[in-house]
N, C-alpha and C positions, 0 to 999 in steps of 0.2 A: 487554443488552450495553452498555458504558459505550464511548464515542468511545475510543480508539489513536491516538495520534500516533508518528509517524516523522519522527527531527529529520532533514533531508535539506542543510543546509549552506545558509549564504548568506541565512539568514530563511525560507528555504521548508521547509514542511512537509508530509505526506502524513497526513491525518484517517481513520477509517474508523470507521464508526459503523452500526448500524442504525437504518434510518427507514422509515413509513408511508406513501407514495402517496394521493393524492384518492379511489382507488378501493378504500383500507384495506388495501391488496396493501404486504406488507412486501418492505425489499428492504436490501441494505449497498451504504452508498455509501460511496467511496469518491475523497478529492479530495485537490489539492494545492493548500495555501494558503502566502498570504504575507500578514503585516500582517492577519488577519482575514479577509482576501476570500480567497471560492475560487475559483480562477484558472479550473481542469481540474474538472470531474468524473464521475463515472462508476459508472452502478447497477448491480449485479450481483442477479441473482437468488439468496438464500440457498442452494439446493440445488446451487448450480456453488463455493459459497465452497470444500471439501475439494477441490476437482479442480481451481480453479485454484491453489491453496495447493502442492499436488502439484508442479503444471507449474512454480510458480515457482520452489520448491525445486528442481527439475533445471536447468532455465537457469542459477540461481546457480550450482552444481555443475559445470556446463560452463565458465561463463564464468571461475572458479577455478581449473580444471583448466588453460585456455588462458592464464591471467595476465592475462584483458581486466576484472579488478573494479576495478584501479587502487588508490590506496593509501586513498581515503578510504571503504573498505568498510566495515561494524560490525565482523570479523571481525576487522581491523586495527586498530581503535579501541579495542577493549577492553584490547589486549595493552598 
């Protein structure tokens, strides 16, 4: 799987990559950089990546539904 960026506004970005562990256990992490350094980040174990993909797909959905995504969404950016 090649890194994903997510341009997030303001120089910051959100990376997602898969990587190997000390103990050869693969896992996607997943971070938010700016300038190169990664600020935040955060392992997920491969087999929750569909189930949290899921979850986050409904949050957007909600948060759409209620008008809290605000204007600098992707959804709004593409138009």
């Amino acid at each position: 799987m090649e890194e994903r960026d997510i341009s997030m506004g303001s120089g910051w970005k959100m990376t997602i990559r898969m990587d190997v562990d000390k103990y050869d256990k693969q896992f996607i992490e997943i971070a938010k950089v700016r300038k190169d350094r990664k600020i935040g980040r955060f392992k997920l174990n491969p087999r929750y990546a569909k189930k949290l993909g899921e979850e986050l797909i409904k949050v957007g959905e909600e948060l759409e539904k209620e008008g809290s995504l605000g204007d600098d969404s992707p959804e709004s950016m593409e138009e």
